[in-house]
MILUM-355217 format. One line per field, with one value per residue (C-alpha): residue number from 1; chain; residue in three letters; x, y, z. Coordinates in nm, 3 decimals. Layout:
REM residues N
i <- (NUM	...)
ch <- (A	...)
aa <- (ALA	...)
x <- (X	...)
y <- (Y	...)
z <- (Z	...)
This chain:
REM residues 240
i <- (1	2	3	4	5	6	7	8	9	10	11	12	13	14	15	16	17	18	19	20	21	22	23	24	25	26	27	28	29	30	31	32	33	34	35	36	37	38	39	40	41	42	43	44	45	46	47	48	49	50	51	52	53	54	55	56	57	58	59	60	61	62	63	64	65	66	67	68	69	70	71	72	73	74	75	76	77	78	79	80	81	82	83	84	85	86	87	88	89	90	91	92	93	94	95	96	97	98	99	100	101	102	103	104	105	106	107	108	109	110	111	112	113	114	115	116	117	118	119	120	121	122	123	124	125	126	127	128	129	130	131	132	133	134	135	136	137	138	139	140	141	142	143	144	145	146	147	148	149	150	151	152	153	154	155	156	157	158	159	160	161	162	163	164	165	166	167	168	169	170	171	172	173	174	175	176	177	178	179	180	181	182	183	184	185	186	187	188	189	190	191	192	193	194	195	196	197	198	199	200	201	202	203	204	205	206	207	208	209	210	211	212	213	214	215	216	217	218	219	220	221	222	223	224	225	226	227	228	229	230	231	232	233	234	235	236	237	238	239	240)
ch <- (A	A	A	A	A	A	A	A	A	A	A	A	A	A	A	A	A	A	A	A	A	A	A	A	A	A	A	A	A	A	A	A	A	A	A	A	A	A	A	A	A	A	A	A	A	A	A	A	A	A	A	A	A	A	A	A	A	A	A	A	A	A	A	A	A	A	A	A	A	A	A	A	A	A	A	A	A	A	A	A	A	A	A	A	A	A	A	A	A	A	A	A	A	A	A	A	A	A	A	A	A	A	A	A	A	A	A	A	A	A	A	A	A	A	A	A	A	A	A	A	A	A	A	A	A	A	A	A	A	A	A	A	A	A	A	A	A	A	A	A	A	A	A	A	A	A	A	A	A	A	A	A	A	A	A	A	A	A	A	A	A	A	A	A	A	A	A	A	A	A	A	A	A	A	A	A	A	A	A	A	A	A	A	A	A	A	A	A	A	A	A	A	A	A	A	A	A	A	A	A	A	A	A	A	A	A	A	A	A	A	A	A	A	A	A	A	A	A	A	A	A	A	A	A	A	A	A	A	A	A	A	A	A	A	A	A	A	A	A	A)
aa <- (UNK	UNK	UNK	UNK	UNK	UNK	UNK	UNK	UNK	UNK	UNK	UNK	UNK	UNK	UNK	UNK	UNK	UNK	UNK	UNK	UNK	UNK	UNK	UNK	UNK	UNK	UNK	UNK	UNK	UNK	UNK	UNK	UNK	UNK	UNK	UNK	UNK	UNK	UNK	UNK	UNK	UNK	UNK	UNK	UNK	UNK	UNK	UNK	UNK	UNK	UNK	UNK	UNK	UNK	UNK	UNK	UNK	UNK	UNK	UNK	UNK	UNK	UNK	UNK	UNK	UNK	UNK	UNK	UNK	UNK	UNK	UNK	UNK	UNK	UNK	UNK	UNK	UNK	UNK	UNK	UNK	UNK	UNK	UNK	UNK	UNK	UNK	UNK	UNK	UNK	UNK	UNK	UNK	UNK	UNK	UNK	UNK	UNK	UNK	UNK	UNK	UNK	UNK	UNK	UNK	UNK	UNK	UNK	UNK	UNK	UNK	UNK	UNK	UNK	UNK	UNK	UNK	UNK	UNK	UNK	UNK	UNK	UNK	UNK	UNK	UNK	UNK	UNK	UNK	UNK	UNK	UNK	UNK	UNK	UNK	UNK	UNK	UNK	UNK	UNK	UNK	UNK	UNK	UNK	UNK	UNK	UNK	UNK	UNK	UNK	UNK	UNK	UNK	UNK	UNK	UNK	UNK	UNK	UNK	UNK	UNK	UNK	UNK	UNK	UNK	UNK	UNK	UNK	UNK	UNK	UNK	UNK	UNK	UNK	UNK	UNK	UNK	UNK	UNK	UNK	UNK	UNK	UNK	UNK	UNK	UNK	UNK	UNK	UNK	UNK	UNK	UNK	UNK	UNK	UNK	UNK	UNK	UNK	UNK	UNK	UNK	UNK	UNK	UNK	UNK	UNK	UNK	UNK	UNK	UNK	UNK	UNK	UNK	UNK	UNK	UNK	UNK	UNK	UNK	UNK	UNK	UNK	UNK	UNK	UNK	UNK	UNK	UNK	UNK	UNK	UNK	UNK	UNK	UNK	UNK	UNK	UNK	UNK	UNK	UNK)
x <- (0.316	0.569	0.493	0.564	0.667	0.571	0.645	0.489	0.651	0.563	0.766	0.487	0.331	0.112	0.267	0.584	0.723	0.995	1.031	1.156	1.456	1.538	1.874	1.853	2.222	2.366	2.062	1.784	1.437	1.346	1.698	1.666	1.233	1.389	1.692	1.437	1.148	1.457	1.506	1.126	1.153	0.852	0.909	1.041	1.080	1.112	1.013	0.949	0.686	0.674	0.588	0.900	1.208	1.380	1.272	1.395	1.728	1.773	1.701	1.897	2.197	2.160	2.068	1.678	1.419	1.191	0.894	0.826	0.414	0.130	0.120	-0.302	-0.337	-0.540	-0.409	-0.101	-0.330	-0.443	-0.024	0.039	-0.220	-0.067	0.258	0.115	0.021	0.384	0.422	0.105	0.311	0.284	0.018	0.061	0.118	0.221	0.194	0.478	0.459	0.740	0.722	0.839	1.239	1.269	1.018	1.007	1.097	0.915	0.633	0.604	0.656	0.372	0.110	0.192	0.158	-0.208	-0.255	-0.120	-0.477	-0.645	-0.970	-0.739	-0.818	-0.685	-0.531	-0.415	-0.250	-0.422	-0.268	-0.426	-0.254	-0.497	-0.485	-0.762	-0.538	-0.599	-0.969	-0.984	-0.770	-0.949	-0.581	-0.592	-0.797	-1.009	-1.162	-1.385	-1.392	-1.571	-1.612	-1.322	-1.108	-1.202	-1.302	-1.610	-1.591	-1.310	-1.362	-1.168	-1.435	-1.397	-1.580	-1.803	-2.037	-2.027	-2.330	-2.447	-2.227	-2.212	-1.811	-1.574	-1.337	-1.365	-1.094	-0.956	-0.793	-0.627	-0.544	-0.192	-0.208	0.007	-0.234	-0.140	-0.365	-0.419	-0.331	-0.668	-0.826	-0.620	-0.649	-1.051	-1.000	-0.886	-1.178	-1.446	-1.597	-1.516	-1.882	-1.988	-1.870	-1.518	-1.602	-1.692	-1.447	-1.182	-1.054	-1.022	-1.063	-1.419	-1.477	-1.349	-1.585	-1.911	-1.834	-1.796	-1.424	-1.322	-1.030	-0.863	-0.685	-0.318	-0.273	0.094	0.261	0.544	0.515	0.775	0.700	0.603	0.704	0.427	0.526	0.906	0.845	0.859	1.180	1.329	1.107	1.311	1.679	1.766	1.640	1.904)
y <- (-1.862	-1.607	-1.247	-0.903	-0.647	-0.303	0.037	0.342	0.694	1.002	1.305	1.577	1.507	1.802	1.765	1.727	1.714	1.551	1.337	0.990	1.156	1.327	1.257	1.039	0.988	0.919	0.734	0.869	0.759	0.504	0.335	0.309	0.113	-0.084	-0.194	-0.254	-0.455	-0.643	-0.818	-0.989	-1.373	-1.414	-1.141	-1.275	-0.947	-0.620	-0.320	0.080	0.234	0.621	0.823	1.103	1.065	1.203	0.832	0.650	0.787	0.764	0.349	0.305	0.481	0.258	-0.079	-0.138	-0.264	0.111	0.090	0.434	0.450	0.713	1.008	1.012	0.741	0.849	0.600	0.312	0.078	0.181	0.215	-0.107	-0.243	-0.107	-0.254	-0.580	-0.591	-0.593	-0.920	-1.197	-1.469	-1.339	-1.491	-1.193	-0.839	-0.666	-0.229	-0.137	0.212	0.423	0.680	0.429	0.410	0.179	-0.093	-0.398	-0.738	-0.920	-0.706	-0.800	-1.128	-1.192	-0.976	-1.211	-1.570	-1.504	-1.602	-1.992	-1.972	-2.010	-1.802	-1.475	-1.197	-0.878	-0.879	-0.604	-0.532	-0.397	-0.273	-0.401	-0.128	0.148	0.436	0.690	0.953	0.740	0.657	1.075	1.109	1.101	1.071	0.722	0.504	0.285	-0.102	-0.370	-0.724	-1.024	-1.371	-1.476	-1.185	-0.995	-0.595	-0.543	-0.150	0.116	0.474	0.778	0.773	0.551	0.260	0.061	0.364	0.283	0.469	0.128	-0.080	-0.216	-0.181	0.103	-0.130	-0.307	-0.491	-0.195	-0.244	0.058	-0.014	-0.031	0.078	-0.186	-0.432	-0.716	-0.870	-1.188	-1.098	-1.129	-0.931	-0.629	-0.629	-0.649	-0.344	-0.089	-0.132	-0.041	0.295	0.474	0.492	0.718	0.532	0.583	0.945	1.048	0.910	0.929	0.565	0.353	0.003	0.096	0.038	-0.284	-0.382	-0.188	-0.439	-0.739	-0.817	-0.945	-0.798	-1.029	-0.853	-0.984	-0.871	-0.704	-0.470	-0.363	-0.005	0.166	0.600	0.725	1.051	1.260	1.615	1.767	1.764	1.389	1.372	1.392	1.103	0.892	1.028	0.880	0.484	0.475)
z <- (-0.706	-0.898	-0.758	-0.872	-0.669	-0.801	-0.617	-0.793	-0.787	-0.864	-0.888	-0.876	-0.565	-0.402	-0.056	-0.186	-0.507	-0.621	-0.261	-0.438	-0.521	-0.196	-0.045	0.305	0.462	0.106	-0.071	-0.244	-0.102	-0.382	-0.370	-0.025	-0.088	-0.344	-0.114	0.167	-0.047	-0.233	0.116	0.099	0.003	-0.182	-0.422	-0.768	-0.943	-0.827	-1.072	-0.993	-1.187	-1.219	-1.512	-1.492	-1.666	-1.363	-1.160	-1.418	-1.481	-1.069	-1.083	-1.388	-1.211	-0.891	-1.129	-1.043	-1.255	-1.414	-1.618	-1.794	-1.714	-1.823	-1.649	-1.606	-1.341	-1.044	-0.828	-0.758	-0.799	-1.136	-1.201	-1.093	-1.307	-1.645	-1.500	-1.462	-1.890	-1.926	-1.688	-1.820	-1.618	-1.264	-1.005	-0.729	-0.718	-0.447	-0.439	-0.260	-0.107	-0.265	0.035	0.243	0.334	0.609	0.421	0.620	0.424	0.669	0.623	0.293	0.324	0.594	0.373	0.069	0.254	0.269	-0.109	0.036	0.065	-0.268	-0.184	-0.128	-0.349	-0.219	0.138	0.312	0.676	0.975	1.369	1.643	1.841	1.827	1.999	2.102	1.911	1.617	1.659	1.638	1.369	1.009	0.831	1.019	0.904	1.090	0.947	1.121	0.996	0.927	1.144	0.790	0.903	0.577	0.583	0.592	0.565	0.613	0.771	0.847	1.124	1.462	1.374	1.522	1.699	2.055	2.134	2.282	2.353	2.700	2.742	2.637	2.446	2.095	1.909	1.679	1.383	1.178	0.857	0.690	0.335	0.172	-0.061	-0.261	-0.528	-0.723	-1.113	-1.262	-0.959	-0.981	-1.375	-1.286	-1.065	-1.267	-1.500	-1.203	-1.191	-0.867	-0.622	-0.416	-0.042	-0.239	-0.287	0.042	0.227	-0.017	0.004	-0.279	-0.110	-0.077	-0.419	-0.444	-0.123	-0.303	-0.606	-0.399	-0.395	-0.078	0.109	0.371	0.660	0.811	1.137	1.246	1.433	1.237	1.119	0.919	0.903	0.582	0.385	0.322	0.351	0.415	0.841	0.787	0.682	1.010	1.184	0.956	0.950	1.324	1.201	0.928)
């Protein structure tokens, strides 16, 4: 099983452009991704993918692996997917999240030993740790599973309606958005056409589900913050 690790990064995001090159204690952001998804076992190569000169000149200087991409993707996935063209020989791709600076190797590494089993398509991680905060919160999102602990829908909604239900608690799961993919399935996903489950609740997975791809969930509780907008910056600073 040789997999490829892929971390897409933009420079001109909405919330905050130019963040993979912002400075944290000493490192930009993407040196300090790469650094922290270089640590995962299973990964065989390592390569950013970004489509501004900018990135590239920043992983040349600190000695990672940059692939110049197009500029029109709409998504990682569909980034990670040109990426993977370059790389026929690789069995697993994993889509790294490049707004991520305190990326856990062992995260990585316990997403990826779910394609031991050969019936893996896509997996993804989900929290059991869910919180009434983020049952309310449409910016975390929600997904219930299968009896094969594989999605069977995802929702900025809490899901399941409890409307009925005869006790106030359900098993939970919010989703992680970290996804790995079997070679042939992610080359077979950028060629769908988006749907409208996609569209309304603006998450891609659900257009992998509407066209029958499976998604298997991993369980964990490791969660690394994210930077979204500038105010997230400091969440991170005291952790490095």
């Amino acid at each position: 099983m040789k997999v490829l690790g892929i971390i897409p990064a933009r420079f001109d995001s909405s919330r905050f452009p130019g963040k993979p090159l912002i400075d944290l204690k000493g490192k930009t952001m993407i040196e300090r991704v790469y650094e922290g998804a270089q640590k995962a076992q299973l990964i065989d190569k390592l390569v950013v993918a970004t489509d501004d000169q900018r990135i590239v000149a920043e992983v040349e200087r600190f000695g990672g692996h940059v692939l110049l991409t197009k500029s029109t993707h709409q998504s990682g996935t569909d980034r990670c997917a040109e990426v993977l063209e370059r790389f026929p020989d690789y069995d697993i791709v994993i889509n790294i999240q490049g707004d991520e600076p305190l990326v856990s190797a062992q995260q990585l590494d316990t997403l990826l030993a779910a394609f031991t089993d050969s019936n893996t398509q896509i997996a993804t991680l989900v929290n059991p740790e869910v919180s009434q905060e983020d049952l309310n919160n449409p910016n975390r999102i929600k997904v219930v599973e299968n009896a094969q602990q594989q999605a069977l829908y995802f929702s900025r909604s809490a899901l399941p309606n409890m409307h009925y239900a005869k006790s106030e608690t359900f098993p939970w799961l919010r989703h992680i958005g970290l996804y790995a993919y079997r070679a042939h399935v992610l080359a077979e996903l950028s060629q769908l056409s988006p749907c409208l489950l996609e569209q309304a609740e603006s998450l891609e997975q659900l257009r992998w589900l509407y066209y029958g791809y499976a998604i298997q969930l991993i369980r964990t509780t490791i969660e690394t913050p994210n930077i979204d907008v500038p105010e997230d910056v400091q969440k991170v600073l005291p952790f490095l």
